[in-house]
N, CA, C and O atoms as CSV, one atom per row, in Angstrom:
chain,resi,resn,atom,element,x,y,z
A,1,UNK,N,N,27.489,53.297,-11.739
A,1,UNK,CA,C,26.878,52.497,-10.698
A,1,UNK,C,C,26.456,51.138,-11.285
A,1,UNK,O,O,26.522,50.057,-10.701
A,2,UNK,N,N,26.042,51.352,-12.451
A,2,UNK,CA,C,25.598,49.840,-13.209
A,2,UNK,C,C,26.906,49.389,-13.296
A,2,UNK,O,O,27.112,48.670,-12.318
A,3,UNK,N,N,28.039,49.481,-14.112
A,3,UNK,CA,C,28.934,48.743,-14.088
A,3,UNK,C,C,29.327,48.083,-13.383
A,3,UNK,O,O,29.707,46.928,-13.573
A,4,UNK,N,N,29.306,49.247,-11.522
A,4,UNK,CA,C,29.861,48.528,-10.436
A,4,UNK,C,C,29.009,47.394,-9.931
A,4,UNK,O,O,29.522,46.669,-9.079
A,5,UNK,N,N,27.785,47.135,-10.331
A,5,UNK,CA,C,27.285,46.205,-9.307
A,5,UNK,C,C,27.021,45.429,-10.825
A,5,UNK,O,O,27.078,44.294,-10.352
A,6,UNK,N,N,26.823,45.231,-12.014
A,6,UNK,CA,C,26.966,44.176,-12.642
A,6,UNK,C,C,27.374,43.193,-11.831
A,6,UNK,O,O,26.689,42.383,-11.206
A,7,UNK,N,N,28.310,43.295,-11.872
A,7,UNK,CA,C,29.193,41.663,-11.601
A,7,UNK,C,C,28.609,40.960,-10.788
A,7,UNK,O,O,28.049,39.894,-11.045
A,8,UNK,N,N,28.704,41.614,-9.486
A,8,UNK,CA,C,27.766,40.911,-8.183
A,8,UNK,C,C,26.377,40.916,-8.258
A,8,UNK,O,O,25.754,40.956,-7.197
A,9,UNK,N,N,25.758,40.881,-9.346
A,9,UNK,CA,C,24.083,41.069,-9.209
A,9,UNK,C,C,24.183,39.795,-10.838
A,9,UNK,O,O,23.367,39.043,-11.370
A,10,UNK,N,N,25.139,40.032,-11.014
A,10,UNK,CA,C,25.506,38.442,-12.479
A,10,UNK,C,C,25.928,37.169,-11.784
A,10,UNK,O,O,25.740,36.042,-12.242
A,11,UNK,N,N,26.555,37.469,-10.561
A,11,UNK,CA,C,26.853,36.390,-9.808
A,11,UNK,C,C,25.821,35.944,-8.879
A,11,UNK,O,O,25.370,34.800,-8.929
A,12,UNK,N,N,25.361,36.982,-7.870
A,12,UNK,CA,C,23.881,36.263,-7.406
A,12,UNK,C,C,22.777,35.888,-8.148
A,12,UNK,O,O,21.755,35.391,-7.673
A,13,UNK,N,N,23.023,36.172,-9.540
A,13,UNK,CA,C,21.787,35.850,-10.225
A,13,UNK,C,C,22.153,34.454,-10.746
A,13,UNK,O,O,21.322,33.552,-10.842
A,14,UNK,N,N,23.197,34.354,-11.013
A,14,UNK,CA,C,23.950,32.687,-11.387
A,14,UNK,C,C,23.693,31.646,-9.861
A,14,UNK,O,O,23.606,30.420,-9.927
A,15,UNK,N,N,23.628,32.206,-8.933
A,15,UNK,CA,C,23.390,31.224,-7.582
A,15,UNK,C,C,22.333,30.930,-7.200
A,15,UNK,O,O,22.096,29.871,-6.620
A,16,UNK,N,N,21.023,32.318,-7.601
A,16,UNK,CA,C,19.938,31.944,-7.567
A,16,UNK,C,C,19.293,30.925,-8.598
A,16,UNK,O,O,18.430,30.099,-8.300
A,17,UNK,N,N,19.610,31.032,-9.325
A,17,UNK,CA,C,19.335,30.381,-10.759
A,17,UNK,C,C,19.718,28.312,-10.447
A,17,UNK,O,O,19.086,27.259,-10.528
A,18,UNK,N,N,21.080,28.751,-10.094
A,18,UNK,CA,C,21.126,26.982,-9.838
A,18,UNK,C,C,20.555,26.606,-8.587
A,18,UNK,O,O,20.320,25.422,-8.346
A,19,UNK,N,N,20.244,27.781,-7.537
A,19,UNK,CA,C,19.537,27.146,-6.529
A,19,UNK,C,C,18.119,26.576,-6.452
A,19,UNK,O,O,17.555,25.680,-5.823
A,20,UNK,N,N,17.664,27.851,-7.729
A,20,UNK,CA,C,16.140,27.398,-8.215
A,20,UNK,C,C,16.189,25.922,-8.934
A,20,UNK,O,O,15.469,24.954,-8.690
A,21,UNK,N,N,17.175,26.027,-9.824
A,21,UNK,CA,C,16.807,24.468,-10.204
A,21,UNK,C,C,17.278,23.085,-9.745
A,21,UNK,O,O,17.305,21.959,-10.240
A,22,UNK,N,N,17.753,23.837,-8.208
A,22,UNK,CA,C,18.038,22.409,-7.339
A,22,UNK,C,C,16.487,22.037,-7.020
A,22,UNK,O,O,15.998,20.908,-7.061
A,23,UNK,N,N,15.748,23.404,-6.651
A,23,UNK,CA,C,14.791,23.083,-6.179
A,23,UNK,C,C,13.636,22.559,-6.961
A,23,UNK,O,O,12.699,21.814,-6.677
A,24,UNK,N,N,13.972,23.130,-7.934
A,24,UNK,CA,C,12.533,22.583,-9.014
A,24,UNK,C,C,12.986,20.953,-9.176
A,24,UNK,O,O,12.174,20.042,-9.017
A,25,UNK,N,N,14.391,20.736,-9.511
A,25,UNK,CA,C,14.521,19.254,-9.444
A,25,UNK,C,C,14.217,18.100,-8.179
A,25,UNK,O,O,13.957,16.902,-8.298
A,26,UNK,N,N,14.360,18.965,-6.886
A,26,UNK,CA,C,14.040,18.585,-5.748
A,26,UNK,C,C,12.341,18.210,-6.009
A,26,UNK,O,O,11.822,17.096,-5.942
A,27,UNK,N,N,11.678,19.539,-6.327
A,27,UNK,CA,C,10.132,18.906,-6.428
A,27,UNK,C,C,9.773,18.037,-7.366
A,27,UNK,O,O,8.716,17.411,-7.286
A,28,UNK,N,N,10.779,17.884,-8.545
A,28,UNK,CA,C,9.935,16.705,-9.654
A,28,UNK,C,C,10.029,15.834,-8.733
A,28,UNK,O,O,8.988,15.462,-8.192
A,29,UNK,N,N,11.351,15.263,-8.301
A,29,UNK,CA,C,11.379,14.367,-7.411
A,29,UNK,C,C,10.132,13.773,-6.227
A,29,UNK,O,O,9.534,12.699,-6.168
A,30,UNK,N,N,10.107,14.384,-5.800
A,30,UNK,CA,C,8.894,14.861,-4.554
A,30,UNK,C,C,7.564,14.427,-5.023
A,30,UNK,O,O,6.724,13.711,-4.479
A,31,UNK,N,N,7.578,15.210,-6.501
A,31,UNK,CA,C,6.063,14.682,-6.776
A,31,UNK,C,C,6.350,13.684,-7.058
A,31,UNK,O,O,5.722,12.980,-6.266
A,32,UNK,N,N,6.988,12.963,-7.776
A,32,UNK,CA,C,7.079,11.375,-8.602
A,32,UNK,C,C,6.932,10.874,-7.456
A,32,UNK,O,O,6.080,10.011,-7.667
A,33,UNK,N,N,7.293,10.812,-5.935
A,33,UNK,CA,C,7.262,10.016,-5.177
A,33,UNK,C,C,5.944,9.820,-4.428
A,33,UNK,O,O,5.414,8.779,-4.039
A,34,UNK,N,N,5.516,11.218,-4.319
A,34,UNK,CA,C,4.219,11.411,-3.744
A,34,UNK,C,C,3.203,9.921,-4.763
A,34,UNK,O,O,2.710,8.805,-4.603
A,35,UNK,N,N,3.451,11.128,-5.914
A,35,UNK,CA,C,2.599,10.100,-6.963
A,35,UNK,C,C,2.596,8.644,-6.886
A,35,UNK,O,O,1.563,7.985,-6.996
A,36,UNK,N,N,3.884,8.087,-6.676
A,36,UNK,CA,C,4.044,7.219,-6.775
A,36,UNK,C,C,3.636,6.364,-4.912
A,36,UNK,O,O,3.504,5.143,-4.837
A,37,UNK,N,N,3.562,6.869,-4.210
A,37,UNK,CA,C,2.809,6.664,-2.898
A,37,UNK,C,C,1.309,6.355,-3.321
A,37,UNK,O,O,0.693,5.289,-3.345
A,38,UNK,N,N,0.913,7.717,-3.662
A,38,UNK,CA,C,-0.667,7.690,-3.842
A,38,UNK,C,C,-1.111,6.273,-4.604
A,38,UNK,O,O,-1.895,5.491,-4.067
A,39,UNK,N,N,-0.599,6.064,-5.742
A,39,UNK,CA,C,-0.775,4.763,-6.504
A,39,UNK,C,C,-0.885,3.380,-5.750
A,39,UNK,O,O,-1.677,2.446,-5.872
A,40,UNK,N,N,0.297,3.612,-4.851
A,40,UNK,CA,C,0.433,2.080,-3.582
A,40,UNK,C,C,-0.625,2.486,-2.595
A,40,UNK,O,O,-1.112,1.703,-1.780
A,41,UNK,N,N,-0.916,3.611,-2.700
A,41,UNK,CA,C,-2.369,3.409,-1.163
A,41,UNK,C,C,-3.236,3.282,-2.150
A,41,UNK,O,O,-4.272,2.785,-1.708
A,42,UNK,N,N,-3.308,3.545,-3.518
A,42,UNK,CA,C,-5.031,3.104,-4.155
A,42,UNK,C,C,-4.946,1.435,-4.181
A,42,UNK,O,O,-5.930,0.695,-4.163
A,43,UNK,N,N,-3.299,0.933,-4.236
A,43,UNK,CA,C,-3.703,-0.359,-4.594
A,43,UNK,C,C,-3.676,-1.173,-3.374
A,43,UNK,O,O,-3.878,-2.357,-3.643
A,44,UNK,N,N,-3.512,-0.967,-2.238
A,44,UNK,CA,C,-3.197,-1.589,-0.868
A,44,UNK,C,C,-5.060,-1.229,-0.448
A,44,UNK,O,O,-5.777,-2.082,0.074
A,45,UNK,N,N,-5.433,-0.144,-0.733
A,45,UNK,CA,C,-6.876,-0.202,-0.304
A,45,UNK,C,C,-7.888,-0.593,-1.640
A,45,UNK,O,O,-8.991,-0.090,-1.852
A,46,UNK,N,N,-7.295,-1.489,-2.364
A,46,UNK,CA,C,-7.986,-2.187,-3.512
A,46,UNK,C,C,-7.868,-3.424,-2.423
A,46,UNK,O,O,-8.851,-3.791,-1.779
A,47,UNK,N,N,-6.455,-4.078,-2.272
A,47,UNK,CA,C,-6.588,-4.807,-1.901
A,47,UNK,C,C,-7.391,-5.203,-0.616
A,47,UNK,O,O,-7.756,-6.363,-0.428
A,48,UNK,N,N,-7.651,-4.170,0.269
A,48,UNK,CA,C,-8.218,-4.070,1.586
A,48,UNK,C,C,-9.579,-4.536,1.273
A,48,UNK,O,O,-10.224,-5.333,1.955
A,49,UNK,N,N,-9.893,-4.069,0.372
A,49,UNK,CA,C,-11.836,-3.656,-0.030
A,49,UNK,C,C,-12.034,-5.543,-0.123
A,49,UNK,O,O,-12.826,-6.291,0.451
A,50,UNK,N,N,-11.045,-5.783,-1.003
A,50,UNK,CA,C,-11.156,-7.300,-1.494
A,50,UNK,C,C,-11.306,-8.081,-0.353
A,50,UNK,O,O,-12.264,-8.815,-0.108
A,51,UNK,N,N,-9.951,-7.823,0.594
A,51,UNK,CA,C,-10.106,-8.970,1.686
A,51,UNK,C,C,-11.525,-8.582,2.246
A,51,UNK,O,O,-12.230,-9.589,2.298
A,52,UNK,N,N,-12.002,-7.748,2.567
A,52,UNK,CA,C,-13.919,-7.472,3.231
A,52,UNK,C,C,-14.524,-7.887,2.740
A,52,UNK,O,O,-15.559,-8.204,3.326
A,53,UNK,N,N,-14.382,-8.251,1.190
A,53,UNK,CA,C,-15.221,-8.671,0.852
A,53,UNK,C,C,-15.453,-10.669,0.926
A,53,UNK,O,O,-16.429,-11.415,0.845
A,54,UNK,N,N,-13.936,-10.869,1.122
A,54,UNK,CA,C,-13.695,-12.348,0.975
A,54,UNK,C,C,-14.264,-12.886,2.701
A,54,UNK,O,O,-14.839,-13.953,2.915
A,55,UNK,N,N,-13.779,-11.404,4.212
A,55,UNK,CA,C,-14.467,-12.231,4.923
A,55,UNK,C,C,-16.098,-12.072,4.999
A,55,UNK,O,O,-16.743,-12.882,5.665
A,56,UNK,N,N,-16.747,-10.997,4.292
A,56,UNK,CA,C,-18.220,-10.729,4.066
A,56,UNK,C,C,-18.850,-12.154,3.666
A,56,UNK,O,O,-19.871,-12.648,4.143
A,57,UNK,N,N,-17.876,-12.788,2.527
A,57,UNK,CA,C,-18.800,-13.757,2.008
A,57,UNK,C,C,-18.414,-15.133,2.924
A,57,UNK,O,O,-19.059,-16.169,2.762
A,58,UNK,N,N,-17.202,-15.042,3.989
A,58,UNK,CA,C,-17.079,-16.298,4.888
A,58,UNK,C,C,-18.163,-16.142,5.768
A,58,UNK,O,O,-18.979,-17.061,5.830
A,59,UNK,N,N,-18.308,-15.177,6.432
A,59,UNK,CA,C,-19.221,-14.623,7.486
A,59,UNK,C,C,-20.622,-15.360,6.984
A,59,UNK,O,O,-21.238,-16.127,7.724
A,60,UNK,N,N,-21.060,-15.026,5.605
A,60,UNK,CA,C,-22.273,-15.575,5.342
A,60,UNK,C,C,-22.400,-17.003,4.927
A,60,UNK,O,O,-23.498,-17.549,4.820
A,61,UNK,N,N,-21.167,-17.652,4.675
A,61,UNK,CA,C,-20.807,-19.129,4.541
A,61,UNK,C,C,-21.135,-19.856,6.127
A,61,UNK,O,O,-21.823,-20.854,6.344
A,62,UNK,N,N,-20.492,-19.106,6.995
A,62,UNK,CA,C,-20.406,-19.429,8.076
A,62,UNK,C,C,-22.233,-19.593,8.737
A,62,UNK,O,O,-22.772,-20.464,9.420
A,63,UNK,N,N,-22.686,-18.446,8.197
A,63,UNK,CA,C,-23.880,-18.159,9.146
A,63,UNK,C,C,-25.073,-18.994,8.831
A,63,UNK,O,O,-26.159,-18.856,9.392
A,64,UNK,N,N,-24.784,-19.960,7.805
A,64,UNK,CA,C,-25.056,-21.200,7.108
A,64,UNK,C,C,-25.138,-22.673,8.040
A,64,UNK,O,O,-25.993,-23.498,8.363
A,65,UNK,N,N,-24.161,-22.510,8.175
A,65,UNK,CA,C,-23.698,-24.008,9.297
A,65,UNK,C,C,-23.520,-23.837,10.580
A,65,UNK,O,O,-23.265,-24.825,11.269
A,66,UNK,N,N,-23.637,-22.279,11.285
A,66,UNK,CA,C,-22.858,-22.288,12.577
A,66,UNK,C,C,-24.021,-23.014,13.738
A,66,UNK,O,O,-23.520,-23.666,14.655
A,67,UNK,N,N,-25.319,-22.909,13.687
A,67,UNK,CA,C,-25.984,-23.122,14.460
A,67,UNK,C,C,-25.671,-25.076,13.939
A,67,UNK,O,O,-25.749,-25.734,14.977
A,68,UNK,N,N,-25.503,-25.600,13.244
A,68,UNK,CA,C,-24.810,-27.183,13.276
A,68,UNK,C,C,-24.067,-27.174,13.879
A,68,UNK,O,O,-24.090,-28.067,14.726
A,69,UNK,N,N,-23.044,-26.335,13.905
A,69,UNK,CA,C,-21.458,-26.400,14.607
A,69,UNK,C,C,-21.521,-26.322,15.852
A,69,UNK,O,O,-20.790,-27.066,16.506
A,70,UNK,N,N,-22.335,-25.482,16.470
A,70,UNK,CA,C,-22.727,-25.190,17.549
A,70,UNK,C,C,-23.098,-26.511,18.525
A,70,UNK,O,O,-22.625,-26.956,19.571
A,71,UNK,N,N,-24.463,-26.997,17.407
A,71,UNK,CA,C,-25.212,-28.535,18.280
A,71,UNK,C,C,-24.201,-28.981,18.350
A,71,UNK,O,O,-23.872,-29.308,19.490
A,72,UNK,N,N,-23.219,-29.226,17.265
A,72,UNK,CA,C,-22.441,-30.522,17.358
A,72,UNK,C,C,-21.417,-30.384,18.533
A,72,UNK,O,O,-21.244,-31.409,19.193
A,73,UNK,N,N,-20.903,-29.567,18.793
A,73,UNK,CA,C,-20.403,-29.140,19.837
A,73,UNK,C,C,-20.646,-29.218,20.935
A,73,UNK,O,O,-19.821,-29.464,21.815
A,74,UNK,N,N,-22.159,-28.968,21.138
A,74,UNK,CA,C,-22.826,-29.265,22.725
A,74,UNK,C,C,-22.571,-30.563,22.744
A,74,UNK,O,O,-21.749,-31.000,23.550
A,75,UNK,N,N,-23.295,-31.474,21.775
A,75,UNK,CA,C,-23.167,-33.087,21.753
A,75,UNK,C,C,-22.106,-33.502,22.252
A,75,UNK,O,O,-22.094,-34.058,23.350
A,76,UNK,N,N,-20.937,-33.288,21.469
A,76,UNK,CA,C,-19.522,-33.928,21.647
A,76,UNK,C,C,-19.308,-33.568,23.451
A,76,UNK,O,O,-19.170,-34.538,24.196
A,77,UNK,N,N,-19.293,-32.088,24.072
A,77,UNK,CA,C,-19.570,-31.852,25.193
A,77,UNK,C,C,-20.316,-32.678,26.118
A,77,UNK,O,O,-19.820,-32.753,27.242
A,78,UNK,N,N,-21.233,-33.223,25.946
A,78,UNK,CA,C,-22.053,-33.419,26.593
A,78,UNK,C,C,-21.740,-35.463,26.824
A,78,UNK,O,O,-21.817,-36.303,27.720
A,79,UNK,N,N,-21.347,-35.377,25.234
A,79,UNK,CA,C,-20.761,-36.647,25.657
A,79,UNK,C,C,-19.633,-37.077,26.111
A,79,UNK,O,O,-19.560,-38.305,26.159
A,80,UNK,N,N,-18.547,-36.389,26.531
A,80,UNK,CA,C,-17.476,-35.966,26.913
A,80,UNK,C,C,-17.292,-35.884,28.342
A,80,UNK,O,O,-16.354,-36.306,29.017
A,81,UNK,N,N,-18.730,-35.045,28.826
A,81,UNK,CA,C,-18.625,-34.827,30.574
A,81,UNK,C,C,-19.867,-36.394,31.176
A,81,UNK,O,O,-19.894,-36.916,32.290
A,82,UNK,N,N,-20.685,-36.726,29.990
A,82,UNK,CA,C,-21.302,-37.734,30.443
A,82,UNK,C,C,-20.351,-39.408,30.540
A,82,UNK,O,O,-20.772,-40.358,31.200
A,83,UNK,N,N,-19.533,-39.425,30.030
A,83,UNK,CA,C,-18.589,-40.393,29.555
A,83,UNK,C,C,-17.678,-40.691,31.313
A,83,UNK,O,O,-17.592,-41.643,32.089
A,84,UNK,N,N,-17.136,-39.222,31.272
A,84,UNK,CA,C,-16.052,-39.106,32.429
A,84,UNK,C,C,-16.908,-39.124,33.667
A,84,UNK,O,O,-16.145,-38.907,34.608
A,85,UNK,N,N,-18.166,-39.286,34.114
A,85,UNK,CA,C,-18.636,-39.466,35.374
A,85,UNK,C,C,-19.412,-40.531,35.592
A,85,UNK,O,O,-19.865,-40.744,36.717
């Protein structure tokens, strides 16, 4: 009985064998890519953090002058609709 099924249990074991290491090669793959994903979202939300922080510090540049910007604005307005009537 061993003899008879040798062969075919040497041959499915040869198919399983390269099928396993399609697959294990399939996952190095997989992870390197994953990995290599994860790396571009740490550095895309590096970069994210940065831009918040660049408009954090316009926002407070801004909150500096806006009430000027503002008058000056009414003024120009005001001289604008006083001009045309």
């Amino acid at each position: 009985m061993r003899a008879h099924l040798a062969r075919p249990l040497a041959a499915a074991r040869s198919q399983l064998n390269a099928r396993l290491q399609n697959v294990q090669g399939d996952n190095e793959r997989l992870f390197a890519e994953v990995e290599s994903q994860r790396k571009e979202i740490d550095e895309l939300l590096a970069e994210l953090e940065a831009a918040g922080v660049d408009v954090d510090l316009a926002n407070e540049l801004l909150a500096e002058v806006v009430d000027e910007v503002a008058r000056e604005a009414r003024d120009v307005e005001i001289e604008m609709g006083g001009a045309g009537h």
